[in-house]
C-alpha positions as CSV (number, residue, x, y, z in Angstrom):
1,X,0.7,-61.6,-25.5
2,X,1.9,-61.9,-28.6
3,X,0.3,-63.9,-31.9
4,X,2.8,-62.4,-34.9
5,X,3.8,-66.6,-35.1
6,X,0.8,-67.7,-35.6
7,X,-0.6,-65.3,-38.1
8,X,2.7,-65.7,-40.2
9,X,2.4,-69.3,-39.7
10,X,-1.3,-69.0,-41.7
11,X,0.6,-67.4,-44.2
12,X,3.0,-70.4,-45.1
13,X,1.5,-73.0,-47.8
14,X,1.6,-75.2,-44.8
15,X,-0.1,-73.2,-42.5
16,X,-3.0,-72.2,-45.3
17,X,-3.4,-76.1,-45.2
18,X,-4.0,-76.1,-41.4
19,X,-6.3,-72.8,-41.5
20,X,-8.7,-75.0,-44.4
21,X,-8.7,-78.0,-41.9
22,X,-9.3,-75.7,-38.8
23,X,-12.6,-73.8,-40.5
24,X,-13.2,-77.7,-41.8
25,X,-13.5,-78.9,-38.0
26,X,-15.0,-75.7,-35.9
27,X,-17.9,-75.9,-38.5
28,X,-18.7,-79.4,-37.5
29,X,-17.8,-78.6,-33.4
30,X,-20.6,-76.2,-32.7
31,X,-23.3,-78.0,-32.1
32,X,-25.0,-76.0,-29.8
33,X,-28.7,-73.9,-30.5
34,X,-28.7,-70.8,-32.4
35,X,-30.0,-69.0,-29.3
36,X,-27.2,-70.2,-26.9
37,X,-24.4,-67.9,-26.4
38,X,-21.2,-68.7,-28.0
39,X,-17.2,-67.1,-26.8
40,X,-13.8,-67.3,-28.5
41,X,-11.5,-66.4,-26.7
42,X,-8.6,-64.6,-29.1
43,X,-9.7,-63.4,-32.4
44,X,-8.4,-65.1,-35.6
45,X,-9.6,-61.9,-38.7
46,X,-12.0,-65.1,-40.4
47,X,-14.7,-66.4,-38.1
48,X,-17.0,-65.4,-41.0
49,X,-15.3,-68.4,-42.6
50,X,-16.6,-71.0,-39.9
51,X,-19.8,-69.4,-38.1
52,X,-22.9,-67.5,-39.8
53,X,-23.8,-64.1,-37.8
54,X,-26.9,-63.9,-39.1
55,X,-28.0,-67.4,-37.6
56,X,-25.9,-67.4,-34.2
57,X,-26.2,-64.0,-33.3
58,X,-25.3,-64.7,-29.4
59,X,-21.7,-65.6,-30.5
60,X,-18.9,-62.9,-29.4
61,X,-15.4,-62.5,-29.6
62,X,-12.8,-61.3,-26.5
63,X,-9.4,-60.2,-27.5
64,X,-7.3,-57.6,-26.1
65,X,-6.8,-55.9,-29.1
66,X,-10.4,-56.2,-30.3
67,X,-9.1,-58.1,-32.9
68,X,-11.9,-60.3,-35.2
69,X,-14.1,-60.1,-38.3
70,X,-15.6,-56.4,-38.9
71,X,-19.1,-57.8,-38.0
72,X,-18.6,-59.9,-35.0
73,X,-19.6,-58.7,-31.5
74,X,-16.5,-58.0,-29.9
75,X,-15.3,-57.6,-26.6
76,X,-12.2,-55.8,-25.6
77,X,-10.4,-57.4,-22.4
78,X,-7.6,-59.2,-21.4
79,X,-8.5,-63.3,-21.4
80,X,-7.4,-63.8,-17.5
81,X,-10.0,-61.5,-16.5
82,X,-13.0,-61.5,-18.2
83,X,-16.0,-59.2,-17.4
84,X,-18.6,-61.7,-18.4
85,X,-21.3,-63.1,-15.6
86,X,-20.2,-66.7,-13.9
87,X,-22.2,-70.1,-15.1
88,X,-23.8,-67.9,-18.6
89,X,-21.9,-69.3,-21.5
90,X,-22.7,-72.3,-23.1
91,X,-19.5,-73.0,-25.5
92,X,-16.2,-71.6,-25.5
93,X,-13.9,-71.5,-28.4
94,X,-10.3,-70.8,-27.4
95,X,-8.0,-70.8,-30.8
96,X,-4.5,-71.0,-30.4
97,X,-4.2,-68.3,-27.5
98,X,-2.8,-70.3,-24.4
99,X,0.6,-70.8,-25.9
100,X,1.0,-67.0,-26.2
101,X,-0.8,-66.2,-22.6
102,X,1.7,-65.4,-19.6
103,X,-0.9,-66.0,-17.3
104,X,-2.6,-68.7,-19.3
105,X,-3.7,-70.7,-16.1
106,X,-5.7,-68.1,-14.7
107,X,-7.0,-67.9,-17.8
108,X,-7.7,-71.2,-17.9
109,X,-9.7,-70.4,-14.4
110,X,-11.6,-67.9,-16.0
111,X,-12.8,-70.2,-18.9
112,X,-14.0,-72.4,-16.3
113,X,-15.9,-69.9,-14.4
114,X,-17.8,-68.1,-17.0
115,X,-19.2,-71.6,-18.6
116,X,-22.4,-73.2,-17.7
117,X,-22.4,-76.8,-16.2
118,X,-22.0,-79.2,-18.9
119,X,-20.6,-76.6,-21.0
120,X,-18.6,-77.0,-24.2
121,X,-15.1,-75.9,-24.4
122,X,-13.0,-75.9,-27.4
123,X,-9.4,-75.7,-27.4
124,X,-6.6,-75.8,-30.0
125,X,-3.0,-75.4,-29.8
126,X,-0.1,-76.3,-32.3
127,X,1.4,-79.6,-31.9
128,X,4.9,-78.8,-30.0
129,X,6.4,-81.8,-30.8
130,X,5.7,-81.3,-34.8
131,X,9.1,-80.5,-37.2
132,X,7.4,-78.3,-39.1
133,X,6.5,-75.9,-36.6
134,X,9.9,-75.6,-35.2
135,X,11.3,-74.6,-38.1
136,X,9.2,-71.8,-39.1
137,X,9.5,-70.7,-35.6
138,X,13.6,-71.0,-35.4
139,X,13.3,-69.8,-39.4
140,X,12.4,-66.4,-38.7
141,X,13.9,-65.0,-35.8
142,X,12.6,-61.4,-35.3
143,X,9.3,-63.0,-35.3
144,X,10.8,-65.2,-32.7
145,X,12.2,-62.8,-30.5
146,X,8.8,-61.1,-30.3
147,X,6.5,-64.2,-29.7
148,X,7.6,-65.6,-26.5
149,X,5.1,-68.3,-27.0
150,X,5.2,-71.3,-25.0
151,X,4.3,-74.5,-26.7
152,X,1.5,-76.6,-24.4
153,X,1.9,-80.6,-24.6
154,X,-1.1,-82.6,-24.8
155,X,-1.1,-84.1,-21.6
156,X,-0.5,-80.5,-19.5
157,X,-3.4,-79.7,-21.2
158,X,-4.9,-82.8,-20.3
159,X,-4.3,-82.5,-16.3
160,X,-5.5,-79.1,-16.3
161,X,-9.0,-80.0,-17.6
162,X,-9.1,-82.7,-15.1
163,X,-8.0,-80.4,-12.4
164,X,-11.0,-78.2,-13.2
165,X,-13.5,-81.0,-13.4
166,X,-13.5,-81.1,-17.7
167,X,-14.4,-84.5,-19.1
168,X,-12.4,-84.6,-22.4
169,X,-14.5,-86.0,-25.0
170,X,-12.1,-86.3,-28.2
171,X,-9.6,-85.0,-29.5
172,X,-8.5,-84.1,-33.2
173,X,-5.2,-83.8,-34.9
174,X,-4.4,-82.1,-37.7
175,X,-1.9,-83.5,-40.5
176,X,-0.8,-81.8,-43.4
177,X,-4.4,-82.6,-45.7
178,X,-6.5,-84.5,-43.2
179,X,-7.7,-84.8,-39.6
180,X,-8.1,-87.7,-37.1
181,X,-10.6,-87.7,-34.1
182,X,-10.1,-90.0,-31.6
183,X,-12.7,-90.3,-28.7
184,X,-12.9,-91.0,-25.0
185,X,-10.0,-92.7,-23.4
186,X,-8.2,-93.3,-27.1
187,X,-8.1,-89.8,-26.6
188,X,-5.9,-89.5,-23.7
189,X,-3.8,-92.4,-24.8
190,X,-2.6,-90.9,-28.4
191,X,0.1,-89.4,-29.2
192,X,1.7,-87.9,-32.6
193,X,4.6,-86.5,-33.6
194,X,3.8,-85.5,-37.2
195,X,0.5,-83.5,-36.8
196,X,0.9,-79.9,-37.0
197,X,-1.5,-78.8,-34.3
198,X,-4.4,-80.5,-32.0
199,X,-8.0,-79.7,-31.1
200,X,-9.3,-80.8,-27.5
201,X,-12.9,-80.8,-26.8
202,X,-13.9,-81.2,-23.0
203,X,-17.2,-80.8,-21.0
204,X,-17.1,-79.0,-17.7
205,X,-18.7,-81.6,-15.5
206,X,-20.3,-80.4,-12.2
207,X,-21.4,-83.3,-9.4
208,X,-23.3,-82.6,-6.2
209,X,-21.6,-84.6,-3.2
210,X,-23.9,-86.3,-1.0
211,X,-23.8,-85.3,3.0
212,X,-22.3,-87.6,5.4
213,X,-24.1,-85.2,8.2
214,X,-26.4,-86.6,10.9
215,X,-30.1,-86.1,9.9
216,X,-31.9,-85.2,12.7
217,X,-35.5,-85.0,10.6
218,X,-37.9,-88.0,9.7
219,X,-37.7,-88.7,6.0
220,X,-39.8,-91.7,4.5
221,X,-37.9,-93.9,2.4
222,X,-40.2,-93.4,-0.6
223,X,-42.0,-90.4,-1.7
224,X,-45.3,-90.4,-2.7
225,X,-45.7,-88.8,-6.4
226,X,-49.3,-87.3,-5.7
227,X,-49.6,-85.6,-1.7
228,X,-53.3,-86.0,-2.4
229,X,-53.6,-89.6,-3.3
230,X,-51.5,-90.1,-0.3
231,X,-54.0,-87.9,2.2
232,X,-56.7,-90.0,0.5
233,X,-55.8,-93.4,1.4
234,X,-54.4,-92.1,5.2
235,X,-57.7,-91.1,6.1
236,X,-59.6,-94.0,4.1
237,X,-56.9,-96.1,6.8
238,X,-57.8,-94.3,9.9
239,X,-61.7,-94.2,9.1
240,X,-61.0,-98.2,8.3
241,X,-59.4,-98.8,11.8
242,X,-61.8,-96.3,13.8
243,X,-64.7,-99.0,12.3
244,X,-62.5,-101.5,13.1
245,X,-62.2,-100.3,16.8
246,X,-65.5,-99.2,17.1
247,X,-66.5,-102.9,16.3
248,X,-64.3,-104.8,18.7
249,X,-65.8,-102.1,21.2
250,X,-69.3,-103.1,20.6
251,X,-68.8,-107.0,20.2
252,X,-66.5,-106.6,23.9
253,X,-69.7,-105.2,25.5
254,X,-72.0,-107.6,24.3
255,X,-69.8,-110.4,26.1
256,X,-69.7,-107.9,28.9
257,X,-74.0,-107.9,29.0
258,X,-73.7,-111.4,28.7
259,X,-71.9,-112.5,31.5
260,X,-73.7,-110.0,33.7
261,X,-76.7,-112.3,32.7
């Protein structure tokens, strides 16, 4: 895995631009509780710059080279095989690290396993169709050489979420001074060429089928909200129809006596 791009990408005037927009919009993307627990996967050196520690202290950082602010809680491991509990994360920030995974689908796989249901999860990537990017990557070359990045298009991205059951939400790109959000289906229907990177933000959407099997026990078609109103009025019924029988019983042998007379 190797990030030297990016990081001398952030160096470039342009890139400064896109790190100011990037803190910019992953301030505004966590919305979740102070108390939830927060990942990012692949540490950038600033998170201090878009998170406070002191208020989300459940947020943690997982890089292979433990790399991330001095006081975050970090996590050293490699991203495809995480040693965190299944279903007991509730966002996921992943910045810039597919493009520079080799096995960046099982990673993907481990992303989905480790969130909760309805679950945030965060992901950017640079733009791979955007000028600028090419050529600071073909500019310097020993840094090219040694990334052996792989640039993900929007709409790969797009069929992996929906492979793994992600409702994408909206989607952001990044220009050179300003970004653009587009939500819900205009979100899978854009497309830009001069944006420098993208931002994808997706749900992890869990549905319980219903069974098509033969049920063998007696279910009543609605459910009574309180068991004991519903004793109540069943025995108030049968005392009802045992009067009601005991009546018809009497007023039968009466006509009975009668006759006999």
């Amino acid at each position: 895995m190797k990030r030297d791009f990016l990081f001398a990408y952030y160096q470039t005037p342009r890139g400064k631009l896109l790190k100011e927009l990037e803190v910019a919009y992953l301030k505004r993307s966590i919305t979740v509780g102070c108390q939830q627990v927060i990942l990012q996967i692949g540490g950038l050196g600033w998170e201090n710059e878009f998170i406070d520690f002191s208020l989300y202290q459940h947020f943690s950082v997982v890089d292979a080279k433990n790399l991330a602010c001095p006081e975050v809680h970090k996590i050293q491991a490699k991203s495809y095989a995480l040693p965190i509990q299944s279903n007991s994360v509730d966002m996921i920030i992943v910045p810039h690290l597919l493009e520079f995974d080799a096995a960046r689908f099982q990673t993907f796989r481990e992303l989905e396993r480790i969130l909760k249901p309805e679950g945030i999860l965060l992901v950017m990537n640079l733009n791979p169709w955007s000028l600028w990017v090419r050529y600071q990557f073909l500019l310097d070359k020993r840094l090219a050489n040694s990334w052996r990045g792989h640039f993900i298009s929007r709409s790969r991205l797009f069929d992996w979420l929906k492979l793994l059951n992600f409702e994408v939400t909206n989607k952001t790109e990044f220009y050179l001074d300003s970004t653009k959000t587009k939500n819900g289906l205009d979100a899978l229907n854009s497309f830009s060429l001069s944006s420098t990177a993208y931002a994808v933000k997706a749900i992890k959407r869990r549905f319980n089928p219903i069974s098509m099997a033969k049920v063998n026990t007696f279910m009543p078609r609605l459910a009574v909200a309180n068991p004991l109103a519903a004793r109540v009025k069943h025995e108030k019924s049968c005392h009802y129809l045992k009067t009601l029988f005991a009546f018809f019983k009497i007023s039968s042998s009466q006509k009975k006596e009668k006759i006999h007379d």
